[in-house]
N, C-alpha and C positions, 0 to 999 in steps of 0.2 A: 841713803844707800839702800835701807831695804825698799824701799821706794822701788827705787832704778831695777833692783833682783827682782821683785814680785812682779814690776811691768815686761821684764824681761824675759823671767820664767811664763808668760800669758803669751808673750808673741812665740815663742819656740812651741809651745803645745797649738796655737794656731796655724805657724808654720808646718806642723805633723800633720796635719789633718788636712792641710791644703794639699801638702805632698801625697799622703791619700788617694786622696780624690782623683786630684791630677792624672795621676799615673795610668790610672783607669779609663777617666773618660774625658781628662782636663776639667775646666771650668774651678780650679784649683786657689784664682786670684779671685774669685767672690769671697772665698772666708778668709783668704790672709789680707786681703788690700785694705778691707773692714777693718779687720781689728785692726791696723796698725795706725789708721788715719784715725780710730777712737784711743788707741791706748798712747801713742806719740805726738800728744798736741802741743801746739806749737812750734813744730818741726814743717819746715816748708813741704808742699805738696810733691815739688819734681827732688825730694829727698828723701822725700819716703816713697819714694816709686821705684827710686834707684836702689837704695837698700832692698826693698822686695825683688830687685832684679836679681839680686846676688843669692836669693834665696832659691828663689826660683829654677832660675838654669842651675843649678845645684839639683835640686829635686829633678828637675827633666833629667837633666845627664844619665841621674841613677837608675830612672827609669825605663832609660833607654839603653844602658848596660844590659839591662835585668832582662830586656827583651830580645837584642839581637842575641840570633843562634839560637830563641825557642822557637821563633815564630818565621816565618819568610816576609821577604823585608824583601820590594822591586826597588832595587839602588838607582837604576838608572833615574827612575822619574820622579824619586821621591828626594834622592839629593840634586837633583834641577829646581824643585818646588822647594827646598833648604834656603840653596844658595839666592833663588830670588825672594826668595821671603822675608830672608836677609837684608838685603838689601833694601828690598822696598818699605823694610819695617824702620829700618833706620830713617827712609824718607819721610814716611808717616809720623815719627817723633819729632821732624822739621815742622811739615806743615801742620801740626795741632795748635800750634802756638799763632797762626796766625787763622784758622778758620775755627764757627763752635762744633765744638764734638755733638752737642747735643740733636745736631742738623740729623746725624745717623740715628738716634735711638728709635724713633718708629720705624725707620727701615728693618734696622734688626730685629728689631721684637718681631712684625708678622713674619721674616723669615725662618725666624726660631720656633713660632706655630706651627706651620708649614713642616716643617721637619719633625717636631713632636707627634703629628698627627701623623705624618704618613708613614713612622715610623713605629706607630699603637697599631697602626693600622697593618703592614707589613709586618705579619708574624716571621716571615721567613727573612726578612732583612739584617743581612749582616752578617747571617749564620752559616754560610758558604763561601769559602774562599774560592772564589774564579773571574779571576782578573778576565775583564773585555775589551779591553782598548788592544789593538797591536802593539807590540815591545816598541816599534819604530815611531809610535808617537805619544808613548805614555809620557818621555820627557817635554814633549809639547806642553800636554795638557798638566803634568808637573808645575813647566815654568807659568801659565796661567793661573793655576791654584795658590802658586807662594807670591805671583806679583799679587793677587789682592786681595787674601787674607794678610798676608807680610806687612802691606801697607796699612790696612784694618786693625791688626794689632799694635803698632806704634803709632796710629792715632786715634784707635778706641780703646778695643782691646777686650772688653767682657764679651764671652762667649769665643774665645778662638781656636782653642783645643776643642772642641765641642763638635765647630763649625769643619775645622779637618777634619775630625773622624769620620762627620756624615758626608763629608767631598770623598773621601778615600773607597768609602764603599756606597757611597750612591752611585759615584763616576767613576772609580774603577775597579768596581766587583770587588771588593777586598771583604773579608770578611771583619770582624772589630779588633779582635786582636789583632791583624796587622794591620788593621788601619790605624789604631791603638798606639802601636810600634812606629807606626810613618809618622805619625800625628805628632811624637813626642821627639824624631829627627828634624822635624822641622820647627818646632818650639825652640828648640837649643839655638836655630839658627838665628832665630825674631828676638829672643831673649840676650841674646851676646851679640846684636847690634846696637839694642837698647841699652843693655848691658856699657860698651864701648861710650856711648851719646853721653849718658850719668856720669860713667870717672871721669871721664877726659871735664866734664864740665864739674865735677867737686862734688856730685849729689849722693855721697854714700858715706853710710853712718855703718863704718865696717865694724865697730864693735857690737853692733844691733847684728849687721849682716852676717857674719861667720856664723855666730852660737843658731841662729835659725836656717841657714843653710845647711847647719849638722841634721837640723831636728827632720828639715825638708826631705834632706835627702833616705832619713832615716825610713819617713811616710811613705817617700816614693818605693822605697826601695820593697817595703812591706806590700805596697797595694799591687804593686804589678805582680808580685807572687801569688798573691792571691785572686787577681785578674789569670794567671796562667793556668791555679788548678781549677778555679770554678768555670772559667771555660765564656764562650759567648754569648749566650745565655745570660750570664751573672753581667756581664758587660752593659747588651743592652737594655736590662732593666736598670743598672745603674747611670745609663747614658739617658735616658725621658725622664729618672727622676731629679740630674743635674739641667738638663734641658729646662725643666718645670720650673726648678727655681731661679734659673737664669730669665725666664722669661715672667714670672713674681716680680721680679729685682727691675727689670728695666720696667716695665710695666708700672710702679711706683713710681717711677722716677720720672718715667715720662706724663704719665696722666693722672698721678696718686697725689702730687706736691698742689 
């Protein structure tokens, strides 16, 4: 029993800090996906994925309270990039099971360069909200953004908060904070399709999932607070140093092993 308490007490302090992160800049399921696949062995892999899901859109949720009405939020084309992101992430949890994930990880990594660099490089990046797309086709380019990241995250997944934020304001002038804010409506949506895929098929260890959903959300709830007073600034330095080790992590995995 203490056993079970002290493994238990480790994932809720990892669930805090993922929610952290998260709320900020994403990249939130490198420290929790970790600890749980080291601290909960022997627990199959799509049950501890599902459990973190419950953890997770927990933390997004709050993070995303915490943000509408400080920040401006374009609804039309960031709930079109939701709704498809949704959906397509649910497809993405389809097909991993029949193609290898590992097919994407050099894809992604030089993408994740790419975007760390030109974003060291762009001092002025991010730090001005002025949306450039016409209102009449930001839901276009919405629906294009959620079909395939949406998809990406329920068949890869690391890096996908990350990967909105720099689609939000690379492609539509938003500045971090609201891309921040968009980034984390359309988490909730990829997360509560995958979310749906785990119950419905039995993969959630709810006694694990509620107590770190508290902790999650409690991270979340803290980091975008202080995402809001430290301002975009604080953002994008904390967006190249989640970048960095997002792109450490695959970089091991794909040419370190």
């Amino acid at each position: 029993m203490e056993y079970l308490d002290a493994t238990l007490a480790l994932l809720c302090a990892f669930a805090f800090l993922a929610g952290f992160i998260d709320a900020i800049v994403g990249g939130g399921g490198l420290i929790q996906l970790p600890a749980m696949l080291l601290l909960l062995k022997g627990v199959p892999v799509p049950t501890i994925l599902g459990t973190g899901k419950v953890s997770s859109i927990a933390g997004t949720a709050a993070a995303l309270r915490r943000y509408v009405g400080q920040v401006p939020v374009r609804w039309p084309a960031v709930g079109t990039a939701a709704v498809a992101a949704g959906i397509f992430s649910f497809l993405g949890s389809r097909v991993v099971s029949l193609l290898p994930s590992e097919l994407l990880r050099p894809l992604v990594l030089g993408l994740l360069v790419v975007i760390a660099v030109y974003t060291f490089w762009r001092k002025d990046f991010g730090a001005i909200h002025a949306p450039r797309l016409p209102e009449r086709k930001e839901p276009l380019y919405g629906a294009g953004i959620g079909l395939l990241l949406g998809f990406y995250d329920g068949f890869f997944g690391p890096g996908t908060g990350s990967l909105l934020l720099f689609a939000f304001v690379g492609l539509f002038g938003y500045d971090f904070l609201s891309a921040s804010a968009s980034a984390k409506l359309v988490n909730v949506a990829t997360n509560l399709a995958s979310l749906l895929y785990f119950a419905y098929t039995g993969h959630i260890l709810w006694h694990v999932a509620l107590p770190m959903a508290a902790c999650n959300m409690l991270g979340s709830t803290l980091g975008a607070r202080l995402a809001l007073q430290k301002g975009v600034g604080f953002v994008r330095v904390l967006f190249l140093v989640v970048v960095g080790a997002i792109i450490l992590k695959l970089g091991w995995e794909t040419f370190g092993r």
